[in-house]
Backbone as CSV, one residue per row, in Angstrom:
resi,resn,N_x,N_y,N_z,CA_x,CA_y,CA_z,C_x,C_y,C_z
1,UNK,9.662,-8.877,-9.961,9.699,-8.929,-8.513,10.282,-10.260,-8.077
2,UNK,11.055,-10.499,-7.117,11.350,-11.108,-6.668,10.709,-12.156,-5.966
3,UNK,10.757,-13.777,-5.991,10.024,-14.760,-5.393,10.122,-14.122,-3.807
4,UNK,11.379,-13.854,-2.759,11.492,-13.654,-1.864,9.935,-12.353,-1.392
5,UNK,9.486,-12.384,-0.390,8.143,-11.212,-0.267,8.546,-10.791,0.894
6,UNK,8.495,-9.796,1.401,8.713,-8.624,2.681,6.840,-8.957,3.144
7,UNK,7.011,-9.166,4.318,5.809,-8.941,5.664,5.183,-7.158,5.369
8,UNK,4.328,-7.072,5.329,3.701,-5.372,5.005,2.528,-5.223,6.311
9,UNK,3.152,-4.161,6.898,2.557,-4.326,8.432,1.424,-3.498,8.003
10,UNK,0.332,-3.717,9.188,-1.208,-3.305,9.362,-0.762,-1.692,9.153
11,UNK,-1.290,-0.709,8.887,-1.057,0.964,9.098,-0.318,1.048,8.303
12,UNK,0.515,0.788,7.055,1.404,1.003,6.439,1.007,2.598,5.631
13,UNK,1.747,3.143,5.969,0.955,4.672,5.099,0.909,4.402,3.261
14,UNK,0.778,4.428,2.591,0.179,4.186,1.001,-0.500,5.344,0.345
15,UNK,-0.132,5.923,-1.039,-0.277,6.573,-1.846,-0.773,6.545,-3.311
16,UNK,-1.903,7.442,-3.428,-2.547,6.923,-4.732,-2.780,8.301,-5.180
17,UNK,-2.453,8.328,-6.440,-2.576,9.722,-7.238,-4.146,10.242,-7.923
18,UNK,-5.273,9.105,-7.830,-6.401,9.738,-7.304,-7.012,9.595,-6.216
19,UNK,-6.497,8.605,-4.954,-7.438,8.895,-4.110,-6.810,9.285,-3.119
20,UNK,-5.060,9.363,-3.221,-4.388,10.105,-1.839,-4.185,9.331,-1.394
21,UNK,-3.308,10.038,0.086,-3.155,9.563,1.245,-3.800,8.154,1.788
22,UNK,-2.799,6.963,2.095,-3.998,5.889,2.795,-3.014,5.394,3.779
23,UNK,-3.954,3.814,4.432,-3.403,3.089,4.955,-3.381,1.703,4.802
24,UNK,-2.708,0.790,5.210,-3.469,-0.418,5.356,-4.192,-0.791,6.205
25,UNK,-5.545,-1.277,6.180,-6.108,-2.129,7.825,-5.583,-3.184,8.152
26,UNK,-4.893,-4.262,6.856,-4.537,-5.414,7.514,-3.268,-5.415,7.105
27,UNK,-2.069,-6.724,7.154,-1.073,-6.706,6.965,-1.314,-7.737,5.782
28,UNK,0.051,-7.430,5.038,0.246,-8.552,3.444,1.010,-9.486,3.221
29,UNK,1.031,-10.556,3.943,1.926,-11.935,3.864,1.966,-12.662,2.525
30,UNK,1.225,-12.211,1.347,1.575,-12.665,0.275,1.178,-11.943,-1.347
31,UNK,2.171,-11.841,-1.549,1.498,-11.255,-2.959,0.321,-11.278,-3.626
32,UNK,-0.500,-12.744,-3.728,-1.243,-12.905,-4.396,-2.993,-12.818,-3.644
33,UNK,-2.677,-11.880,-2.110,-3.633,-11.811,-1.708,-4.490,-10.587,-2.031
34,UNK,-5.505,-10.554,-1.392,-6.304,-8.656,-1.202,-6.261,-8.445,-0.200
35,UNK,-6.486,-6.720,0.191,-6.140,-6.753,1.376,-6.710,-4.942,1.120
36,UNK,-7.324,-4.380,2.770,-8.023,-3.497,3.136,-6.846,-2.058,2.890
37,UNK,-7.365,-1.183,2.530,-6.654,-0.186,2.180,-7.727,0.960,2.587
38,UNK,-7.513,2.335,3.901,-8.730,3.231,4.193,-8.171,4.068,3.459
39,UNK,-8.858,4.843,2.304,-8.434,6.351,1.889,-9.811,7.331,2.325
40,UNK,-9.446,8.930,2.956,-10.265,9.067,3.283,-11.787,8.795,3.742
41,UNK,-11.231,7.902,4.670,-12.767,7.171,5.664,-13.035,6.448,4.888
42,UNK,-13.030,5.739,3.538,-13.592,4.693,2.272,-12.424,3.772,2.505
43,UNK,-13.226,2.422,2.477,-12.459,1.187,2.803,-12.416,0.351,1.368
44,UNK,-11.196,0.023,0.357,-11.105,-0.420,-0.246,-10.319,-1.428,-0.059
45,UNK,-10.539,-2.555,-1.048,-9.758,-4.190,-1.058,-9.609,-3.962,-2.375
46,UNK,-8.088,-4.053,-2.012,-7.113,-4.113,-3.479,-6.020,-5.004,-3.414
47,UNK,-5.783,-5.469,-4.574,-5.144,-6.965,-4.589,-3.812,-6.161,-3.985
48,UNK,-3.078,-7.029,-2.918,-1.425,-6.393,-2.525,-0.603,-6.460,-3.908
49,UNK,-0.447,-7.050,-4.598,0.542,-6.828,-5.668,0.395,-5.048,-5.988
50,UNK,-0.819,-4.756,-6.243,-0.437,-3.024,-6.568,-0.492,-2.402,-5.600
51,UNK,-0.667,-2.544,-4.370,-0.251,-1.958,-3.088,1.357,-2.236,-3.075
52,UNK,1.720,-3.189,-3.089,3.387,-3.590,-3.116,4.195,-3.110,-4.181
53,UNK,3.531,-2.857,-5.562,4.040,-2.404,-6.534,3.963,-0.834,-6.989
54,UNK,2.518,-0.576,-6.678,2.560,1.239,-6.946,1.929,1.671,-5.969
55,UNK,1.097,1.624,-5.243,1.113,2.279,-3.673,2.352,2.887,-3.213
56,UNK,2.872,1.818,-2.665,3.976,1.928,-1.855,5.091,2.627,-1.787
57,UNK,5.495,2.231,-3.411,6.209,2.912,-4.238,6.210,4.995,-4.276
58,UNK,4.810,5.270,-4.939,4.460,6.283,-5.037,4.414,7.137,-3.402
59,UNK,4.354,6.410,-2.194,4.180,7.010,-0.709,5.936,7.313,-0.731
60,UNK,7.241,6.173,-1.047,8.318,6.938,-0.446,8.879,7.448,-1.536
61,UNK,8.659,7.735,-2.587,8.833,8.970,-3.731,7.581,10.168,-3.189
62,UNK,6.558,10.288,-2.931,6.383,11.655,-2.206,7.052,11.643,-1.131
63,UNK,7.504,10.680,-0.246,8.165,11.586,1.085,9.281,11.906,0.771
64,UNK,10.141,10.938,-0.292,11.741,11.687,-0.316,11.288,12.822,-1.004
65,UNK,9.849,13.446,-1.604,10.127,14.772,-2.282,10.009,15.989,-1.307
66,UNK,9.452,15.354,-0.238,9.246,16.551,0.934,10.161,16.667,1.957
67,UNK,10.909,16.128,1.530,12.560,16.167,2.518,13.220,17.604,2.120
């Protein structure tokens, strides 16, 4: 990954292959933070690196599959 980091806004939709569908509650100004993630009504804190790395990832590979 690149030193350069992209801003990851509050609501970001996010994808997890066991717990589904999510969001973010807060936004991710740095890689090496944690940060609130709701999947079905359950509020988890997961470090942003795997929100930035396979979350994210896995949300626009399911949407380009439903195109």
């Amino acid at each position: 990954m690149s030193k350069e980091f992209k801003v990851i806004q509050p609501t970001t939709t996010v994808y997890c292959k066991e717990r589904g569908e999510g969001w973010t509650l807060t936004g991710i100004t740095s890689i090496d933070e944690h940060t609130s993630v709701m999947f079905d009504g359950v509020r988890y804190t997961l470090p942003a690196r795997e929100i930035v790395e396979v979350l994210l990832p896995q949300q626009l590979e399911r949407e380009k599959n439903q195109q």
